[in-house]
C-alpha positions in Angstrom: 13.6 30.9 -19.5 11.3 29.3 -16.5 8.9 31.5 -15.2 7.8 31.1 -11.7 5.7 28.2 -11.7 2.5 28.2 -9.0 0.6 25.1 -7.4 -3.3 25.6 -6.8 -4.4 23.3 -4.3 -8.4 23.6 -4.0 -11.4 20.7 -4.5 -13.6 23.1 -6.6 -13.1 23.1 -9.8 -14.4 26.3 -11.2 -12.1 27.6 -8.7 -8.6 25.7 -10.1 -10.2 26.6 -13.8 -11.0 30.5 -12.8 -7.4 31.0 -10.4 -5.2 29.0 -13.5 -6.5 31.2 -16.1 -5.8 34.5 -14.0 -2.3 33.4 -13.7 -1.2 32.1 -16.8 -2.7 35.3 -18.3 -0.4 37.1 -16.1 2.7 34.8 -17.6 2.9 32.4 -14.4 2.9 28.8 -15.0 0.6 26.5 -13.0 -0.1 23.2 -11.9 -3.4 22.1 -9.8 -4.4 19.7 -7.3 -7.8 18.8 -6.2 -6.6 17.2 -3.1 -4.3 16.1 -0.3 -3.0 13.6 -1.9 -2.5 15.0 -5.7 -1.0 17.7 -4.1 1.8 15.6 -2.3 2.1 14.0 -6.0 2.8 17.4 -7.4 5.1 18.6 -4.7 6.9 14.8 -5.5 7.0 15.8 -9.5 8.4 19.8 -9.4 9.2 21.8 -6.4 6.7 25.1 -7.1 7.8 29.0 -6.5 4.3 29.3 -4.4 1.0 27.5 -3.1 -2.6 28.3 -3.4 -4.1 25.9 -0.7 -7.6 25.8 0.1 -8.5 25.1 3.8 -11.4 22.9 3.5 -11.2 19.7 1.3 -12.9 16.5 1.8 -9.8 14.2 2.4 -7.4 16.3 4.6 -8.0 20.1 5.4 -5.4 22.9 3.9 -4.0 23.3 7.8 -3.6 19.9 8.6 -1.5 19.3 5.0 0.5 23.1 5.6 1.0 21.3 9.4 2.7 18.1 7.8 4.9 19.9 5.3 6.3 21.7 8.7 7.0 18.4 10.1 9.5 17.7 7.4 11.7 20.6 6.5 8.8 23.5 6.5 6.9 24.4 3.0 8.9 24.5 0.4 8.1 27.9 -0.9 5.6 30.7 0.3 2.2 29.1 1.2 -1.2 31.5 0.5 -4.3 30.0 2.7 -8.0 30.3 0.6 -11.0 30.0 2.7 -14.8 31.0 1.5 -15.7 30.3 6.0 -12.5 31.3 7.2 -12.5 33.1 10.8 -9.7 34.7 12.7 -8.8 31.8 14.2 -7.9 29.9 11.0 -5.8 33.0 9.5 -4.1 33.0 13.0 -3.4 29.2 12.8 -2.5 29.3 9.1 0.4 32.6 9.7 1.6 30.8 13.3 2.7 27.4 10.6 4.2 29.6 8.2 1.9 30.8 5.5 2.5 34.0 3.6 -1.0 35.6 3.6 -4.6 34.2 4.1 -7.4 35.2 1.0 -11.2 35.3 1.3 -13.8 33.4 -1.3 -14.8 34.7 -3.5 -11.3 35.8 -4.8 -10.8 39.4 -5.7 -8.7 39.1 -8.9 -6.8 42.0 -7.9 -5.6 41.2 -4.7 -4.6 37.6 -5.6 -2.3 38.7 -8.2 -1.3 41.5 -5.8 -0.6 39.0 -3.3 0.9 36.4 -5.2 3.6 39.3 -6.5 4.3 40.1 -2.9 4.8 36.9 -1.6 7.6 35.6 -4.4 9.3 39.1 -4.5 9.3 38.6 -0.7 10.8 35.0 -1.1 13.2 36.4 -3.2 14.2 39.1 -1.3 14.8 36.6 1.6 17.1 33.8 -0.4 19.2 36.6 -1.5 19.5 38.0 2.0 20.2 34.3 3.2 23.6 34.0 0.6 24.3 37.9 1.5 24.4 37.1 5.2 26.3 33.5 4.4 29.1 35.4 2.4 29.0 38.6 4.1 29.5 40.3 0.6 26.2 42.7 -0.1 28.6 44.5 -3.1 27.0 43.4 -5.9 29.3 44.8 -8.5 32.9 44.0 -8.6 35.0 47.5 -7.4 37.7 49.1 -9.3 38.4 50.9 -12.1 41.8 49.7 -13.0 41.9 48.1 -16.9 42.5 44.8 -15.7 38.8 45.2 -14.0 37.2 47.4 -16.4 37.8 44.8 -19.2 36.5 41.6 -17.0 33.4 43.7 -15.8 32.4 43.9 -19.8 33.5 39.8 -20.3 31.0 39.2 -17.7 28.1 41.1 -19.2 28.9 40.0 -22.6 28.7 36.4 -21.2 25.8 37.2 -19.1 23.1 37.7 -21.9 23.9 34.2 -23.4 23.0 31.0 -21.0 26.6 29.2 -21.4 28.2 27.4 -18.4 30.7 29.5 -16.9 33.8 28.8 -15.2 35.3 31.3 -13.2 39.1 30.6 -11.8 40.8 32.6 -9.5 43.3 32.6 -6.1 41.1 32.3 -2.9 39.8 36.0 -1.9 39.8 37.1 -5.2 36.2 37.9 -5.3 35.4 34.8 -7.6 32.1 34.9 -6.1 31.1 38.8 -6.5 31.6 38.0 -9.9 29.5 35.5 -10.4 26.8 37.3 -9.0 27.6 40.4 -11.0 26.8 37.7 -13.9 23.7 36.5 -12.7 22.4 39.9 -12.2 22.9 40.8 -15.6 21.5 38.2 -17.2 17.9 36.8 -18.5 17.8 35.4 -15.3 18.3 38.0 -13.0 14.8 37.6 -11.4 15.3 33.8 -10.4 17.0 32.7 -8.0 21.1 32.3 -6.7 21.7 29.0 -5.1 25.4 29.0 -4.2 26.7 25.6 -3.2 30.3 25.9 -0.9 31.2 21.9 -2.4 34.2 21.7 -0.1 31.9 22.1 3.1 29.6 19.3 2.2 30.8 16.3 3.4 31.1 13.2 0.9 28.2 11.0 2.2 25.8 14.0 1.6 26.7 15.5 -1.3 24.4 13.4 -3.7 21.5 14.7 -1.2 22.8 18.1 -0.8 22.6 18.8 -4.7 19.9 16.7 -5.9 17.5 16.2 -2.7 15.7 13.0 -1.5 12.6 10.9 -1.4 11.8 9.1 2.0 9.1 7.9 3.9 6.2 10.2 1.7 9.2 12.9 2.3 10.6 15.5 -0.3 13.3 17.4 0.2 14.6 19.8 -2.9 18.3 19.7 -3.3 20.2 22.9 -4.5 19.6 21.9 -7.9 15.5 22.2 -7.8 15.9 25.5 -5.6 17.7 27.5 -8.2 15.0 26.5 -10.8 15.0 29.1 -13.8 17.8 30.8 -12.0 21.7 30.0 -11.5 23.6 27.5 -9.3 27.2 28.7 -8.4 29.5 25.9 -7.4 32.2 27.3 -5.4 35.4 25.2 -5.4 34.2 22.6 -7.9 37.2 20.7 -7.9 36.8 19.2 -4.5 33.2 17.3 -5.5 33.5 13.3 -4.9 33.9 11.8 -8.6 30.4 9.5 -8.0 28.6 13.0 -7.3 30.7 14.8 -10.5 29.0 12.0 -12.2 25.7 12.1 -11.6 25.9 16.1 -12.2 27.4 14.7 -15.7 24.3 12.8 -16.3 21.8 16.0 -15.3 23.6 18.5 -17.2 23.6 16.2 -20.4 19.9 14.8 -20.3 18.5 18.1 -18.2 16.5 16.2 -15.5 18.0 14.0 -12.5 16.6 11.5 -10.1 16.4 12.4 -6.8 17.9 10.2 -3.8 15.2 7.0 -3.5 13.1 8.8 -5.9 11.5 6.9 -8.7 10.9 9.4 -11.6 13.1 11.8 -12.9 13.1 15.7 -12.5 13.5 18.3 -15.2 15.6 20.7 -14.6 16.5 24.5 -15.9 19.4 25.7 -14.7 22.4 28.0 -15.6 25.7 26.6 -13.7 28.7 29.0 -13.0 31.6 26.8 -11.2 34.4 28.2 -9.5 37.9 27.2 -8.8 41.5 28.2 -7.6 42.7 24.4 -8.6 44.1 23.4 -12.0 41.1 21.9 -13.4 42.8 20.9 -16.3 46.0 19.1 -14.1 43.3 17.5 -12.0 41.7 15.9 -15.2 45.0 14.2 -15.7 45.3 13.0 -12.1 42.4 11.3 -12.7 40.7 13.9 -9.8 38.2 15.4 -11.8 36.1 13.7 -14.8 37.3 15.1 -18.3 33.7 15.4 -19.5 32.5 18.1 -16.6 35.5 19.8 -17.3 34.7 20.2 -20.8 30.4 21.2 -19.6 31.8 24.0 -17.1 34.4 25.4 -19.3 32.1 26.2 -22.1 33.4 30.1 -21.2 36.1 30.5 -19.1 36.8 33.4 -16.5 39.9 34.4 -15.0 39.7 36.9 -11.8 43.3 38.4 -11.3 45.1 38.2 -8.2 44.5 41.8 -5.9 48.6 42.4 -6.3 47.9 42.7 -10.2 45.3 45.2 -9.7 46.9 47.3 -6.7 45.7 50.8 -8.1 41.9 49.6 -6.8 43.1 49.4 -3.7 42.2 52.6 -2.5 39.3 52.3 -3.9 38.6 49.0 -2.3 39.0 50.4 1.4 36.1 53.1 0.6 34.4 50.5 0.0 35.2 48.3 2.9 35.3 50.6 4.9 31.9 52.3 4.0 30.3 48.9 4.6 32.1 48.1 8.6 30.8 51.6 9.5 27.2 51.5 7.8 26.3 47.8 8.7 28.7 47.2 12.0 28.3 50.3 13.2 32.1 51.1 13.3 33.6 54.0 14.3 34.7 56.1 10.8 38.5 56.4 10.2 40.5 57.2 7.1 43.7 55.6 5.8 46.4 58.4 5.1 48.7 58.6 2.1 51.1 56.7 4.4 49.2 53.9 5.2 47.7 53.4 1.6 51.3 53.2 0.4 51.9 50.6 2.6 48.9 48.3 1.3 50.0 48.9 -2.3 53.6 47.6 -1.8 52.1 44.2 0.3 51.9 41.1 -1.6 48.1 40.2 -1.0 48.6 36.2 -0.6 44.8 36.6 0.6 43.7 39.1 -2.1 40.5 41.2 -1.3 39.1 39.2 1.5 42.9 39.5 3.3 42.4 43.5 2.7 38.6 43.5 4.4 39.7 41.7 7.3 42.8 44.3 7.9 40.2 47.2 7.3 38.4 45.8 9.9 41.0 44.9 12.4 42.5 48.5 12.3 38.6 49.8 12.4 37.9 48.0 16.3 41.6 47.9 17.7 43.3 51.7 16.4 42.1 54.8 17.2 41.8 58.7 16.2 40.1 59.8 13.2 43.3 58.3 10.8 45.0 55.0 10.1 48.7 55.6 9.5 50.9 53.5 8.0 52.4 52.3 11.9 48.7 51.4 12.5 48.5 49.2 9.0 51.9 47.8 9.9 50.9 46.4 13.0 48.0 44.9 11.9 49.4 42.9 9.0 51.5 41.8 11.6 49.0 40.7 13.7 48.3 37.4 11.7 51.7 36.6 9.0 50.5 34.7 5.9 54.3 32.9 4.3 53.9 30.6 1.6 50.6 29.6 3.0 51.7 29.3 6.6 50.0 31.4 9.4 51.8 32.7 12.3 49.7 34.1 15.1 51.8 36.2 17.6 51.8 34.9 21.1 51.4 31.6 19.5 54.1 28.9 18.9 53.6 26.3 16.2 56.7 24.4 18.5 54.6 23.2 21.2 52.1 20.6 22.1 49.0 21.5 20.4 47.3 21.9 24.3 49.5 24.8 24.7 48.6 26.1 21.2 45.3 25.8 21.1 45.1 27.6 24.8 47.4 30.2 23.2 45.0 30.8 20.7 41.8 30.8 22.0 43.1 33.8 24.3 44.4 35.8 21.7 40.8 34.7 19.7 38.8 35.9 22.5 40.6 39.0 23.2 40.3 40.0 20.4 36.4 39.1 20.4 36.1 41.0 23.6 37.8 44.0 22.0 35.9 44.0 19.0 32.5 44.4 21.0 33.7 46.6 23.8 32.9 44.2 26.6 29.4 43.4 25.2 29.3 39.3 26.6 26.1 38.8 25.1 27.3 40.0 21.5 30.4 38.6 21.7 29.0 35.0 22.2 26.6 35.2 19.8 29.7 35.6 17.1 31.2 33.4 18.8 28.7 30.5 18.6 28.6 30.0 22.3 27.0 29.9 25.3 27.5 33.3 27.9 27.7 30.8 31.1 30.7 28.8 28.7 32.0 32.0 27.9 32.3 33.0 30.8 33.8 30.5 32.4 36.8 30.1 28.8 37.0 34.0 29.8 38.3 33.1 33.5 40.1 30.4 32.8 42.4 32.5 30.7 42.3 35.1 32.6 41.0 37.7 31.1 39.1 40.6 32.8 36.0 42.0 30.8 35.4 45.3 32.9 39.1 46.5 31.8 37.4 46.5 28.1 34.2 48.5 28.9 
């Protein structure tokens, strides 16, 4: 299993000798530089966890290099400045481009393992937040206690303590994701990092990039692949990756390194991959969609999450948990679901399983009131968007009419509902929204709606 693997960038060296055996005693790995330039070689070679970069060096100082790497896409990983004449003004310069911390010569070999544990738990700590915020899904552990669950909860962790490929299938909703987390956390590898990778959003002429990053101009950029070194890379909807990129992922996954794009030498990689799908792999072998050989790589262990309306006795305890999250993070007003309304949720049909139920929890959270949901309040909010053999109805909207009228149609009841949601709040409701207040206001006009009337 990779440990996390430091780059010491200093011209001294007693200093790269002393600083390499303090930290492969304490079990990190480490690579050193004397220079500018053999540091830019070993960012080229392996993408590091965290840098050790000395200020002053004959060729190129440490704030001029940490300045370059900016100039690209920003440091890779967390930077640490070292300085034996450092002043204020250095340490100010060196946190304003991005680095972690700022050390003083001599080293005190306390505080630079101290530090150096701080500044990759803090790294960490931010990726994670990153995918949380992306996914909006901070449960960790998959909820419900029904048999179905139970019995795929212990699959997972069995699987989790051997370093198979894993590939999870599963309708849209149905928490293929939480699980592959819950996997990831239980295993070896729990202390690396997650790197998931949504393939259908990439678009074809980036993909190769996207997973396997680039060389250009003295530039490297790490592709998903080199950021979830030691750790696990989730591939969500697998299925839709271009066949060219499917095989070059082929090549990586049999040989265990990869070149990147206009690179020149090949990466090693370590890497545990959990794919995802709610396709038919196996029918999309035989339409020639998806190569035969990956197919046979991911589905070293299969998963299968069930469907929410095969698992309808978690349901209640699904809404605790939804509903435990809109009022702790969203700062939604507390109501409960009566016997009622609960009845009502376990005799729906779930075409959009568990993310279908969060989004009607937090529909009937912003738009009902009183302290309980009843089952005339969950009524009309399944109504309020109709899924039918995959096709959405929107009331107020008419699929029958030229898409002008449609879209107008829609973006009322869209930012009604925005406006609803936030109580009037402009300024919070655009940034949701992903626009401008002036545009907003002006869309809010135009359609005619009045903010002080929901104040």
């Amino acid at each position: 299993m990779a440990v996390p693997h430091i780059l010491v960038v200093d011209d001294e060296p007693d200093i790269r000798a002393s600083v390499r055996d303090i930290l492969e005693d304490e079990n990190f790995g480490v690579s050193t530089a004397e220079n500018a330039v053999s540091a830019r070689q070993a960012l080229r070679d392996r993408r590091p966890d965290l840098i050790l970069l000395d200020i002053w060096m004959p060729d190129l100082d440490g704030i001029s290099l940490l300045k370059e790497w900016n100039e690209g896409s920003g440091p890779a990983c967390p930077v640490i400045m070292m300085s034996g004449h450092g002043t204020v003004e250095t340490a100010v310069e060196a946190t304003r481009l991005g680095a972690y911390d700022f050390l003083e010569k001599p080293l005190s070999l306390a505080k630079l393992i101290l530090t150096v544990q701080r500044a990759l738990e803090a790294d960490r700590l931010a990726q994670e937040n990153v995918g949380l915020k992306r996914r909006a899904s901070p449960v960790l552990e998959p909820i419900g206690h029904s048999a179905v669950l139970q019995r795929l909860r212990e699959q997972v962790k069995r699987v989790a303590q051997h370093d198979s490929w894993v590939l999870i299938a599963g309708e849209a909703g149905s928490g293929r994701e939480t699980f592959a987390r819950y996997l990831h956390a239980n295993s070896p590898r729990k202390d690396r990092p997650f790197v998931d990778v949504a393939v259908s959003a990439i678009s074809k002429g980036n993909a190769a990039q996207e997973l396997f990053g680039s060389e250009r101009d003295g530039v490297t950029q790490y592709g998903r692949l080199e950021q979830a070194a030691g750790g696990t890379l989730f591939l969500d909807e697998v299925a839709d990756m271009d066949l060219e990129v499917q095989a070059q992922l082929v090549g990586a996954l049999d040989t265990g390194s990869f070149m990147r794009v206009g690179g020149s030498a090949p990466v090693d990689i370590d890497v545990r991959v959990i794919a995802a799908t709610q396709q038919d792999l196996q029918g999309a072998v035989e339409e020639g969609r998806f190569r035969e050989d990956l197919f046979y790589q991911l589905n070293v262990v299969p998963l299968v999450v069930p469907p929410l309306r095969d698992h309808r006795e978690d349901i209640p305890e699904l809404l605790d948990s939804a509903i435990d999250r809109l009022v702790g993070q969203e700062k939604l007003p507390y109501r409960r679901f009566s016997i009622a309304a609960q009845n009502v949720l376990r005799n729906h049909s779930w075409p959009g399983n568990i993310r279908e139920l969060k989004n009607l929890v937090q529909r009937v959270l912003i738009l009902g009131t009183g302290d309980e949901i009843g089952a005339a309040d969950v009524e009309a909010a399944m109504g309020a968007v109709q899924v039918t053999n995959g096709a959405v109805a929107i009331p107020g909207v008419s699929f029958d009419q030229p898409l002008r009228d449609a879209r107008d149609a829609f973006e009322k009841s869209y930012l009604e509902y925005q406006l609803e949601k936030h109580g009037g709040n402009v300024s919070k409701m655009a940034e949701e929204a992903g626009m401008e207040r002036t545009h907003l206001y002006r869309k809010l006009r135009d359609r005619g709606i009045e903010i002080k009337d929901r104040r």
